[in-house]
C-alpha positions in Angstrom: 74.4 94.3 99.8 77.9 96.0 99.6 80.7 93.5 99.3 84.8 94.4 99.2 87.1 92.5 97.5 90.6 91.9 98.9 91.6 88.2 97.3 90.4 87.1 94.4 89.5 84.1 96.7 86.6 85.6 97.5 84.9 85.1 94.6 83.6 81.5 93.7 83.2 80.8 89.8 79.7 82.0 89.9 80.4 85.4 91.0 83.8 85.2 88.4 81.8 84.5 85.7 78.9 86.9 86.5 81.5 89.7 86.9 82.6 88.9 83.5 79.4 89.1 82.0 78.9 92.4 83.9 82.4 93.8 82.4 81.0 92.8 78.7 77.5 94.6 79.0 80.3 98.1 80.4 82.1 97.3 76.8 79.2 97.7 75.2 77.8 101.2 77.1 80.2 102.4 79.6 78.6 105.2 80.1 75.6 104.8 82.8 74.8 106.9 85.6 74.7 104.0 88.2 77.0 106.0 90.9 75.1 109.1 90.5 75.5 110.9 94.1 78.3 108.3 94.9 81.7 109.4 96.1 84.6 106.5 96.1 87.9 107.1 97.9 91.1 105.9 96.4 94.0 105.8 98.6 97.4 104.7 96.5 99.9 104.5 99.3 102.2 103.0 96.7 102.7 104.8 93.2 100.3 103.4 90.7 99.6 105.0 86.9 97.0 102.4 84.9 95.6 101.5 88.2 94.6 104.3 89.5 93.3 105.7 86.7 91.4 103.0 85.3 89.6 102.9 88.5 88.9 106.7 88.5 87.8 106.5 85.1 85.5 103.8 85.7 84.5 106.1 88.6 83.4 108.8 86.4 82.0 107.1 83.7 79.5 105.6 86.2 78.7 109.1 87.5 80.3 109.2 90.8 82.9 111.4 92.6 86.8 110.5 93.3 88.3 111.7 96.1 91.6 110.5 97.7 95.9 110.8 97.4 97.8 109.2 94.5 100.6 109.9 96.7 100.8 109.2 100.4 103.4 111.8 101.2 100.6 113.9 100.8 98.6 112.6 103.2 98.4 112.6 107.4 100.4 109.6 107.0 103.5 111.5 106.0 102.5 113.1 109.5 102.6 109.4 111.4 98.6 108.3 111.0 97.9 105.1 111.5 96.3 103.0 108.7 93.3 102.9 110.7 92.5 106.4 111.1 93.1 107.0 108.0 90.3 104.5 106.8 88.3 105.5 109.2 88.2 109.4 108.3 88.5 108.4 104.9 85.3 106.3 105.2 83.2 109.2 107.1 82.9 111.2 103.0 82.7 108.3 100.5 80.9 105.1 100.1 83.6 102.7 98.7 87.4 102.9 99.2 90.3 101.4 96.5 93.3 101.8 98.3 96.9 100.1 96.9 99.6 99.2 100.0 102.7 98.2 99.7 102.6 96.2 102.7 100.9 92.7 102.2 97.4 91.9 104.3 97.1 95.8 104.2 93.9 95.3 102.4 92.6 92.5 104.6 92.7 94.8 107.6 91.2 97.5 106.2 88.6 95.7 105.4 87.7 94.1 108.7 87.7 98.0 110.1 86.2 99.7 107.3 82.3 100.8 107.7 82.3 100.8 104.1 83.7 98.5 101.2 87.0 98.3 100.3 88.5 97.3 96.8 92.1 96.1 97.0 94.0 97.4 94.0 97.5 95.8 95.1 98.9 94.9 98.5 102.6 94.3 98.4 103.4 90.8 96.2 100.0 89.6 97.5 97.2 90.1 96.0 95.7 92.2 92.8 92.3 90.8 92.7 91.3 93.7 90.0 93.4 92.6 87.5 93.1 89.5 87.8 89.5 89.9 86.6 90.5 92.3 83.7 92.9 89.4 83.0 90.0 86.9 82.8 88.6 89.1 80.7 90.9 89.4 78.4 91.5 86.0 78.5 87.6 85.4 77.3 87.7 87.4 75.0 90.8 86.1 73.2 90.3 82.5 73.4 86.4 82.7 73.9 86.7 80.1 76.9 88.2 80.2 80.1 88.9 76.1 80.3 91.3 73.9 79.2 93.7 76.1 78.3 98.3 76.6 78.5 98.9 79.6 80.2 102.8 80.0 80.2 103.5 82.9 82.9 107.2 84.6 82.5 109.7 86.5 84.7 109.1 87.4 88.1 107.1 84.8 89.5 107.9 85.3 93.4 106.8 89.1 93.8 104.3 89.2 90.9 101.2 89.9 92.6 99.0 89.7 89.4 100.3 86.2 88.5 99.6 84.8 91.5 96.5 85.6 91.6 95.6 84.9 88.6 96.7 81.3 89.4 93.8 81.3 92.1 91.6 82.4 89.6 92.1 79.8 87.3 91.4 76.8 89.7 87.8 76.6 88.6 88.7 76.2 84.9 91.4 73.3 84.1 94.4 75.6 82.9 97.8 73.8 82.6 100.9 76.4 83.6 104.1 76.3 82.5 106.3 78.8 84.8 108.9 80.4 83.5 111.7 82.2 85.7 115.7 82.2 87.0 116.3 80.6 90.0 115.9 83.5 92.4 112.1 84.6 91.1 110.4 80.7 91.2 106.7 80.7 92.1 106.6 80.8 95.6 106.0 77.3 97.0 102.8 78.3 98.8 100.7 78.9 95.2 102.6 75.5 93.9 101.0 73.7 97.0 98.0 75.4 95.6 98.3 73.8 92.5 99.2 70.8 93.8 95.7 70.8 96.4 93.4 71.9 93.5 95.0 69.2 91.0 96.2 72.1 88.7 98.9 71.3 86.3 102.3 72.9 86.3 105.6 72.9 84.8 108.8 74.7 86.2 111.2 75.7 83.8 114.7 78.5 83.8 114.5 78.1 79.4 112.3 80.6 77.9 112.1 79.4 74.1 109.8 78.7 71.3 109.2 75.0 72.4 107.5 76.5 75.2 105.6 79.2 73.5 104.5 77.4 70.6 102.2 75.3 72.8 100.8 78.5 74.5 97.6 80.0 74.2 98.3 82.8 76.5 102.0 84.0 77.5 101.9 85.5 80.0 104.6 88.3 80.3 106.0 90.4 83.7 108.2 92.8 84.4 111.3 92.2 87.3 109.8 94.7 90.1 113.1 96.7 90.9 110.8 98.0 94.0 110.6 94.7 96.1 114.5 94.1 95.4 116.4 94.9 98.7 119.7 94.6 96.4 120.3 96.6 93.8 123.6 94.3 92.1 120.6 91.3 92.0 118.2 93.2 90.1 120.5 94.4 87.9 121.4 91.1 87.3 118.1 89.0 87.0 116.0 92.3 85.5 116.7 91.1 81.3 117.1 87.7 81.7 113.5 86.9 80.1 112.8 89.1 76.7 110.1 88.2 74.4 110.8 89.0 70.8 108.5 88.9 67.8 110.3 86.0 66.0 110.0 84.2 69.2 106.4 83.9 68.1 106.6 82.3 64.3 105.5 79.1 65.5 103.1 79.7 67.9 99.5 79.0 67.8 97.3 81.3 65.8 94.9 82.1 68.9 98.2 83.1 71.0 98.1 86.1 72.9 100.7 88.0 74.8 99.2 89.7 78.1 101.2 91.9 80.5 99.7 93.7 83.4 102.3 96.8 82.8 104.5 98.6 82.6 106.9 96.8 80.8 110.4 97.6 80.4 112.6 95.1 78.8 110.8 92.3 79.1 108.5 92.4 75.8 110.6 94.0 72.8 109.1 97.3 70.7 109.3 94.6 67.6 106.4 92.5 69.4 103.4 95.5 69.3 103.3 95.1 65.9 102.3 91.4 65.9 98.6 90.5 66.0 99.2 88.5 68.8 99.8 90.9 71.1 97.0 92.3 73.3 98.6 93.8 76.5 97.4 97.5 75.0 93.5 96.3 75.1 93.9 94.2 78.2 94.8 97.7 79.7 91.8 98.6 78.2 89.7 95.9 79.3 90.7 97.0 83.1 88.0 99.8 82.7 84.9 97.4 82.5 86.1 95.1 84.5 86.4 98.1 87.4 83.0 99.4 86.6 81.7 95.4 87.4 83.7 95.6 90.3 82.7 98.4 91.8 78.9 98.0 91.3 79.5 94.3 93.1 81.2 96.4 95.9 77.6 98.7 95.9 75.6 96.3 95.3 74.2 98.0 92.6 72.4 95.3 90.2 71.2 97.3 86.9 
């Protein structure tokens, strides 16, 4: 049974955790020849570097084909195509699409007019249900549990599509959240309602300091987005407010680890890759099983 993924909500804990046990078994042999014969289609309709190319790696070392743009200027929608027929052409020569929009529910609709699946690798400050699971991931591997633990989430909390899902993510698993972030980049107050529904923990705070680290178990960093700023002079403004140092990190707690979905810019200093207790490097990493147990859910490829 194929299956697309648009919102991490569609995946209850079971299917979460079986993905993750999936990703582990690609760590250990990436290389199978499960898409053999296989084409998948990846549309990026907004620019994308680790993304894309983790996906089209995964791709590969499955077996299977990639077609599609990294570029939409370079596609029939530079030419006035609808979304639609371009998912519908698109979906006539491969058997799963990943397709990044800029525009949020992008992925949604696609979905409900594709023949085949679709994967959403990022729609707008909505949703970026793939990373969220090499987040898990990550996560599992670090702490070697997904429950009970502080996840401190920093910067640009409003448009940061990966930290909000993540939050979703988390509900099945007791996590306490401390966010971190100015005024003008707050969670959004629909994901704190969230929290507030599911009986999730939370803290709001504008001081990023060591009190706040040092009872973290994963810190979770992001960069400002200067592409969903309408106004330049306020992302000039609010871009450094939040930089993580490695002396920021002398009292924190041995099993710490700093994620970041990248690419970072000021956010994490050059003096913090050095420190043991960062990991956003191998989370990268981690994106390429993750996408391999992805798209065999999307398949429904079992072995």
């Amino acid at each position: 049974m194929t299956k697309s993924l648009v919102s991490i909500s569609d995946l209850g804990k079971e299917e979460i955790l079986a993905l993750l046990d999936r990703a582990r078994e690609f760590e250990q042999q990436p290389n199978q020849r499960l898409l053999d014969g296989k084409v998948v289609a990846t549309l990026f309709f907004e620019p994308s570097t680790r993304t894309r190319l983790s996906f089209e790696t995964a791709v590969n070392r499955l077996g299977g084909r990639v077609i599609g743009f990294s570029d939409a200027k370079t596609s029939s929608q530079s030419k006035g195509e609808t979304l639609k027929d371009t998912i519908m052409m698109v979906s006539n020569y491969a058997d799963l699409i990943v397709m990044r929009h800029y525009l949020e529910g992008a992925a949604r609709y696609a979905s409900e007019i594709s023949p085949v699946p679709i994967i959403n690798a990022g729609d707008g400050a909505n949703q970026h249900p793939s990373q969220t699971m090499l987040d898990l991931y990550s996560i599992y591997k670090t702490q070697g549990r997904l429950n009970d633990l502080t996840i401190t989430m920093v910067g640009d909390l409003k448009y940061g599509r990966t930290v909000h899902s993540l939050l979703e993510a988390m509900q099945y698993f007791n996590p306490t959240f401390n966010f971190v972030a100015c005024d003008e980049l707050q969670m959004p107050a629909q994901y704190k309602r969230f929290c507030d529904e599911h009986g999730i923990k939370y803290h709001e705070t504008t001081a990023f300091d060591e009190a706040i680290i040092n009872e973290t178990d994963i810190l979770y960093m992001t960069r400002v987005q200067r592409e969903r700023f309408s106004d330049l002079m306020e992302y000039e403004r609010v871009k450094s407010l939040y930089t993580l140092r490695a002396s920021m990190l002398d009292g924190s707690k041995d099993n710490l680890r700093v994620l970041h979905p990248l690419p970072r810019i000021t956010e994490i200093d050059q003096d913090v890759d050095d420190s043991p207790k960062a990991y956003y490097f191998q989370q990268a990493q981690n994106g390429l099983y993750a996408r391999q147990a992805i798209i065999c859910r999307a398949l429904g490829i079992k072995e």
